[in-house]
C-alpha positions in Angstrom: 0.0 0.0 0.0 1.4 3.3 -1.0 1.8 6.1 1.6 0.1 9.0 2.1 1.9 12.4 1.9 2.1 13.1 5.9 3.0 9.2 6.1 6.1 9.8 3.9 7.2 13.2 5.9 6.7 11.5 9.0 8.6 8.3 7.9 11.5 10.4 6.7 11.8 12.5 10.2 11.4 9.7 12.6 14.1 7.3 11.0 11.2 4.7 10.9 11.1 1.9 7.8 7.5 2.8 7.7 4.6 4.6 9.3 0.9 4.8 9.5 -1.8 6.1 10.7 -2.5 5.5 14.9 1.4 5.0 15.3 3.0 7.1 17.4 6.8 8.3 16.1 9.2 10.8 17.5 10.3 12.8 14.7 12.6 15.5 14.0 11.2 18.8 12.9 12.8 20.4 9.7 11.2 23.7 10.5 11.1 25.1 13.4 8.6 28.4 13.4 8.2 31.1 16.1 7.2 34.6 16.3 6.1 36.9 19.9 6.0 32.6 21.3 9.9 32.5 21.0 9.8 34.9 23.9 8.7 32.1 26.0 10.8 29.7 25.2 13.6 32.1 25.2 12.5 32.3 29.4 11.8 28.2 30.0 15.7 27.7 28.1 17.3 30.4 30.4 15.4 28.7 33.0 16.7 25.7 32.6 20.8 27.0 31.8 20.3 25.8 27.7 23.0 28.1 26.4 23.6 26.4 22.8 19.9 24.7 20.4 21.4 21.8 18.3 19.7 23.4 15.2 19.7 27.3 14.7 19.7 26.9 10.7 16.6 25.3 11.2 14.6 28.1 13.2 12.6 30.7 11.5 11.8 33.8 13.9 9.8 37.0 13.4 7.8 39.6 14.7 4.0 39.8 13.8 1.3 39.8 15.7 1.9 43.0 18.0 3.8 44.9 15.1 4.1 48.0 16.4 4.0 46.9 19.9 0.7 48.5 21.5 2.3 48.5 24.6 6.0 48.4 26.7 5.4 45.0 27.8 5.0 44.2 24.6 8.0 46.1 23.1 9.6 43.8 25.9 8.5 40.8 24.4 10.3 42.3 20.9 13.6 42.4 22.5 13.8 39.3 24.2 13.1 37.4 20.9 15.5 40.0 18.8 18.2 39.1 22.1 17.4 35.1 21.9 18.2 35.3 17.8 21.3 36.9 18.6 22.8 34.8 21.2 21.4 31.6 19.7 23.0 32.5 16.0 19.6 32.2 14.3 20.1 32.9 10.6 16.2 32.5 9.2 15.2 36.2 11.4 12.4 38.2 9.6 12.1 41.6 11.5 8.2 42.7 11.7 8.2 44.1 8.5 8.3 41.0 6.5 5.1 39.9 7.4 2.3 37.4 9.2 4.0 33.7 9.9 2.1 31.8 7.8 3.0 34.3 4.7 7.0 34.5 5.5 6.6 30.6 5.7 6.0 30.9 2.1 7.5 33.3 0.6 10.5 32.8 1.7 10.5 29.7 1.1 10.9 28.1 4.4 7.3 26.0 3.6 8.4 23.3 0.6 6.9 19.9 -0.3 8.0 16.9 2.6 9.3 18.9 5.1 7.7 18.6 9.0 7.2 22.4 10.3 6.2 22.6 13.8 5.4 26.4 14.9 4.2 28.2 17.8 1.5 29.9 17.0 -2.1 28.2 17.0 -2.9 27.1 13.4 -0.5 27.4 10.2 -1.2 27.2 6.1 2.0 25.3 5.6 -0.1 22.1 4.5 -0.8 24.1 1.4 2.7 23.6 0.2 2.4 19.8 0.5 4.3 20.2 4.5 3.2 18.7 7.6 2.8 21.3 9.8 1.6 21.5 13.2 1.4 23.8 15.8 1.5 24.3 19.4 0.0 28.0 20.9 
């Protein structure tokens, strides 16, 4: 029986011979996607003395869902992402004028066919481009 498309992805990232539906795998994200969320995780790694990710290449970070920040807190939550990017060497940063998530996902061409994108924010459109996204937020 042939495989379906999120079969295949999640075959390939998990190091399994084969998946299907119902199994459970542990697979390794290609993509990993956060915007404002990143702020978070910047505090529970701090918290926690991770000084080094194993994949900054693989991280795409941006500003856009408080872009201009209403408000000093959120300004705060600006800089702590822009200072986690820094220290942790991420290369895929799209300041808050490149757009939404979802669109810089896409045009930029971080959203291509068989890769497994994992995100923080609460829903993503990176199925469209034949990925199997998911997301956490």
């Amino acid at each position: 029986m042939s495989l379906t498309i999120a079969e295949k992805i999640l075959t390939r990232t998990s190091g399994k011979k084969e998946v299907a539906a119902g199994d459970f795998v542990t697979a390794k994200p290609d993509i990993y996607m956060s915007h404002e969320g990143l702020a978070e995780v910047a505090s529970i790694l701090d918290s926690i003395g991770v000084k080094k990710i194993p994949y900054p290449d693989r991280v795409v970070a941006l500003l856009d869902h408080k872009v201009p920040p209403p408000s000093i807190q959120a300004a705060e939550v600006a800089k702590k992402v822009r200072k986690f990017v820094k220290e942790y060497g991420i290369k895929n940063w799209h300041n808050w004028n490149a757009g939404i998530c979802h669109q810089i996902l896409a045009e930029k061409g971080h959203a291509r066919p068989g890769l497994l994108i994992v995100g923080t924010d609460s829903h993503t459109t990176a199925g469209a481009f034949n990925s199997a996204a998911r997301s956490e937020g």
